[in-house]
C-alpha positions as semicolon CSV with decimal commas, in nm:
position;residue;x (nm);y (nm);z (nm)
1;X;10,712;8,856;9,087
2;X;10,583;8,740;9,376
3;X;10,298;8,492;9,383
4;X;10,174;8,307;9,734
5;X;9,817;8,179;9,710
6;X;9,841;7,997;10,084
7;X;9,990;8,302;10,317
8;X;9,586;8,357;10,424
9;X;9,554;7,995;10,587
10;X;9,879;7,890;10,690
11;X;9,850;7,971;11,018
12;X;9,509;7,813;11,053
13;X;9,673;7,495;10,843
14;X;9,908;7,480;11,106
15;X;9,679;7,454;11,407
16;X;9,428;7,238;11,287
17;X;9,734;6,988;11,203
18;X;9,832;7,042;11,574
19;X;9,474;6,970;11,712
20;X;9,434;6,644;11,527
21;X;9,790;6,561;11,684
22;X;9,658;6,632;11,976
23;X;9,359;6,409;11,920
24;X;9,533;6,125;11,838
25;X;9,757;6,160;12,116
26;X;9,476;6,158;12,323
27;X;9,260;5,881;12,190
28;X;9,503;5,688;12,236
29;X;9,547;5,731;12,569
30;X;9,202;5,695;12,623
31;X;9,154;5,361;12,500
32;X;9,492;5,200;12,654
33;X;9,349;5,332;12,994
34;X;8,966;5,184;12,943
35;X;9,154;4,832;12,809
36;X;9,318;4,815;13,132
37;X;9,032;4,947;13,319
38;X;8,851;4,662;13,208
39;X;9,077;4,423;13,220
40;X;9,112;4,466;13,578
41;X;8,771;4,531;13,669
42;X;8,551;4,333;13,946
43;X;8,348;4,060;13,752
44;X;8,102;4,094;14,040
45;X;8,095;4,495;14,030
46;X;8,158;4,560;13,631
47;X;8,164;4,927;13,564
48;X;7,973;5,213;13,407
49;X;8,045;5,230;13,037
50;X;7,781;5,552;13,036
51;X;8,067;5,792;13,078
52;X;8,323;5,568;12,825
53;X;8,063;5,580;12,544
54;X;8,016;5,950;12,643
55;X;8,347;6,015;12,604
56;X;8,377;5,825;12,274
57;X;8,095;6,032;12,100
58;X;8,303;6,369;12,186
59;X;8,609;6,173;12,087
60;X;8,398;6,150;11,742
61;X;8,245;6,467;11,724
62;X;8,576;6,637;11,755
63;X;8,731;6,456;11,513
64;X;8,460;6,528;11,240
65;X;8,478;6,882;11,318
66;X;8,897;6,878;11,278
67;X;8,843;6,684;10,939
68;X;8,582;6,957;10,848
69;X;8,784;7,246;10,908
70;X;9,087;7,047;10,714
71;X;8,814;7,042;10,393
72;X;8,776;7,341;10,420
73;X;9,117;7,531;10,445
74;X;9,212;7,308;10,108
75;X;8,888;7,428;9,947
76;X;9,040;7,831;10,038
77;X;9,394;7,735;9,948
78;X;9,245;7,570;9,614
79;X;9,071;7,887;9,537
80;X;9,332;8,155;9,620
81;X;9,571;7,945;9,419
82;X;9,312;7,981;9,109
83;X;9,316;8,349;9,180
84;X;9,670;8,402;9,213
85;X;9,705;8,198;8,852
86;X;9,447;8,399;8,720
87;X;9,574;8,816;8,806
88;X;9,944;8,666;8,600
89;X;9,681;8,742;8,279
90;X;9,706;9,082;8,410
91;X;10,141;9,109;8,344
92;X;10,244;9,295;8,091
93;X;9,919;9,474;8,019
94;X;9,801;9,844;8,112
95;X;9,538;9,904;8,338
96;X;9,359;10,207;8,493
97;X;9,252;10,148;8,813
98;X;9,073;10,379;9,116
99;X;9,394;10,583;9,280
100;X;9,532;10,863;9,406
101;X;9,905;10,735;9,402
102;X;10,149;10,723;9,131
103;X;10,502;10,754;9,040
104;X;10,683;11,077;8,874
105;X;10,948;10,909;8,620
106;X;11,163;11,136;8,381
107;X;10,997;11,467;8,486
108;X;10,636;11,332;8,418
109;X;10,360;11,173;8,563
110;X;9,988;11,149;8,506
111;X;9,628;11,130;8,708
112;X;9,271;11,158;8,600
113;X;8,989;11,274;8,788
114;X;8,643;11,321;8,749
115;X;8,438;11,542;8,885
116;X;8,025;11,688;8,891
117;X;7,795;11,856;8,690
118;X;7,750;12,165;8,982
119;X;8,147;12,244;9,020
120;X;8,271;12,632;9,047
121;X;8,610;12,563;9,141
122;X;8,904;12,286;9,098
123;X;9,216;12,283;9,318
124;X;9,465;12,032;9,228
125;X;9,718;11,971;9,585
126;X;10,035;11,696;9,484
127;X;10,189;11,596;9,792
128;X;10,578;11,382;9,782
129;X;10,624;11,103;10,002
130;X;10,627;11,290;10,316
131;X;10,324;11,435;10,320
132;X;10,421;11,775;10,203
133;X;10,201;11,969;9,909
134;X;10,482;12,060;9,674
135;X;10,268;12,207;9,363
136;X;9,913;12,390;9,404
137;X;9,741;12,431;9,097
138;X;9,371;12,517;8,924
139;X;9,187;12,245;8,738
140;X;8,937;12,156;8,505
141;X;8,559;12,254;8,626
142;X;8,289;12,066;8,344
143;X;8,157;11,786;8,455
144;X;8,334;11,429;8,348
145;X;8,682;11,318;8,360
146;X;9,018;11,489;8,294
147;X;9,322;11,415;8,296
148;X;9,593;11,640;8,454
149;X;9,950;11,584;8,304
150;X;10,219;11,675;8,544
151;X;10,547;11,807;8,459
152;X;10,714;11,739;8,767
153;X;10,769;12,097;8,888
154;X;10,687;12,238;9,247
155;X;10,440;12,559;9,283
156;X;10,789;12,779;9,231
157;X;10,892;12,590;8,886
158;X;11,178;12,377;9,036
159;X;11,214;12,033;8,939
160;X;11,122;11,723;9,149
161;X;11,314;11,428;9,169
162;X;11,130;11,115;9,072
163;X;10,940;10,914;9,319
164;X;10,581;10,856;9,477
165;X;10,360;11,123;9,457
166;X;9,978;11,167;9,542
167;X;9,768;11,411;9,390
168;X;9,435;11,535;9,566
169;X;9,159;11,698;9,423
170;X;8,967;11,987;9,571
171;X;8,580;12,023;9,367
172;X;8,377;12,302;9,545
173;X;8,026;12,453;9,414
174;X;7,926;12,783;9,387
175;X;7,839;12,798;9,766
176;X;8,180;12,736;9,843
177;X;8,103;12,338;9,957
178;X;8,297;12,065;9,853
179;X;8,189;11,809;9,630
180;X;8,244;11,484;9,575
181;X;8,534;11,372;9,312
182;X;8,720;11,048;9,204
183;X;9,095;11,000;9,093
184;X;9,229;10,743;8,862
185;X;9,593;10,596;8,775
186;X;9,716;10,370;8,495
187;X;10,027;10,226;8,374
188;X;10,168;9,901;8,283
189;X;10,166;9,611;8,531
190;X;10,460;9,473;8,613
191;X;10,413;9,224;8,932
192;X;10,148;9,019;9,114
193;X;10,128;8,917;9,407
194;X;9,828;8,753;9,702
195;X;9,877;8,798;10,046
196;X;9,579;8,724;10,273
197;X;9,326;8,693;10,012
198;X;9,410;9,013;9,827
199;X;9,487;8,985;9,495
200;X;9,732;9,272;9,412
201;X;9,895;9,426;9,083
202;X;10,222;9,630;9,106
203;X;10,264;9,915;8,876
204;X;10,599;9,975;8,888
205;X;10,609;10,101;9,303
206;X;10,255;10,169;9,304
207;X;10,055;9,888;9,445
208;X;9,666;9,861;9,313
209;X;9,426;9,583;9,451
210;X;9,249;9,392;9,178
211;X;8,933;9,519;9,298
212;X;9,044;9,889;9,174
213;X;9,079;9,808;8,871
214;X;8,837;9,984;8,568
215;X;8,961;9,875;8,293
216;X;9,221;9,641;8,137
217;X;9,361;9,812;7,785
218;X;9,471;9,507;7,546
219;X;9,600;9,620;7,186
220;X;9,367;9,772;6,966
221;X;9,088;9,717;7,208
222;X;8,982;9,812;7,568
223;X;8,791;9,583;7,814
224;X;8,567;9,758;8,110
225;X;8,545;9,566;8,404
């Protein structure tokens, strides 16, 4: 299980750290050369402290802006961490989430779809890892969801090895014009991780952003998102 709630602003972290350095650095250099400066300067012909105080008020207004953007990176790092600590509810529990990917284990694997009121035909195309269609099949045509069982068999009856496989459904109306359709997975989740602000569950190999999710299925009960 992998859980990183500060991958997102690390880099930023980083160079905000290196431009207060920097600021520092400079400051200080800045004041050691106006000591001297006026410590050496003609009594008779003092000189312009316009351009020092000048300088001073960007000397401050950079600063304040650094020590904003610092805020604000903890404030993000705070609230991915809260994230991250909240999607570890999610282990051990079975979800269905939006999808099109999922994983053929022992000879079976499972997708739902759902599809409109106005549809004549269903074509169900399952593509392997590679991109190639290995099984062509018909579908359910009512309107709603169903969900499509597979046995892990190509278009010839041979049997598949296990792996990823991706399922896409083909809804066209009597006019012979495609429709629009949704596919669903589910399964158990089994890993969590954040990178870059994306929460994400792992189901098994199959990788499903918490924003896909539908619903969460607790014993004896189901929850809707």
């Amino acid at each position: 299980m992998l859980i990183d709630a500060t991958t997102g602003t690390t880099g930023t972290s980083e160079a905000t750290s290196n431009a207060a350095s920097g600021l520092a650095d400079n400051m200080d250099t800045f004041l050691k050369l106006l000591t001297t400066q006026m410590k050496n300067q003609d009594p008779l012909n003092p000189m312009d402290s316009s351009e020092f105080t000048q300088q001073l008020v960007a000397f401050s207004e950079v600063e304040q802006s650094i020590a904003t953007n610092m805020n604000l990176e903890n404030l993000i790092g705070l609230q991915q961490a809260t994230q991250a600590t909240g999607i570890v509810n999610y282990l051990g529990k079975e979800i269905e989430a939006v999808g099109d990917e999922t994983v053929l284990q022992d000879g079976a694997a499972a997708w739902m779809y759902e599809i409109p009121a106005n549809t004549e035909s269903v074509v169900l195309n399952i593509s392997d890892s590679n991109g190639n269609v290995v099984f062509a099949g018909g579908g359910e045509t009512s309107e709603g969801t169903h969900t499509f069982n597979w046995d892990g068999k190509d278009t010839s009856g041979n049997q598949l090895s296990d792996g990823l496989y991706k399922i896409e459904v083909i809804a066209k109306d009597a006019a012979g014009e495609r429709l629009s359709t949704s596919t669903m997975i589910s399964g158990m989740v089994t890993g969590v991780e954040s990178a870059d602000g994306v929460q994400v569950l792992a189901l098994g190999d199959v990788k499903v952003p918490v924003s896909k999710v539908m619903k969460l299925k607790i014993p004896d009960q189901t929850a809707e998102n």
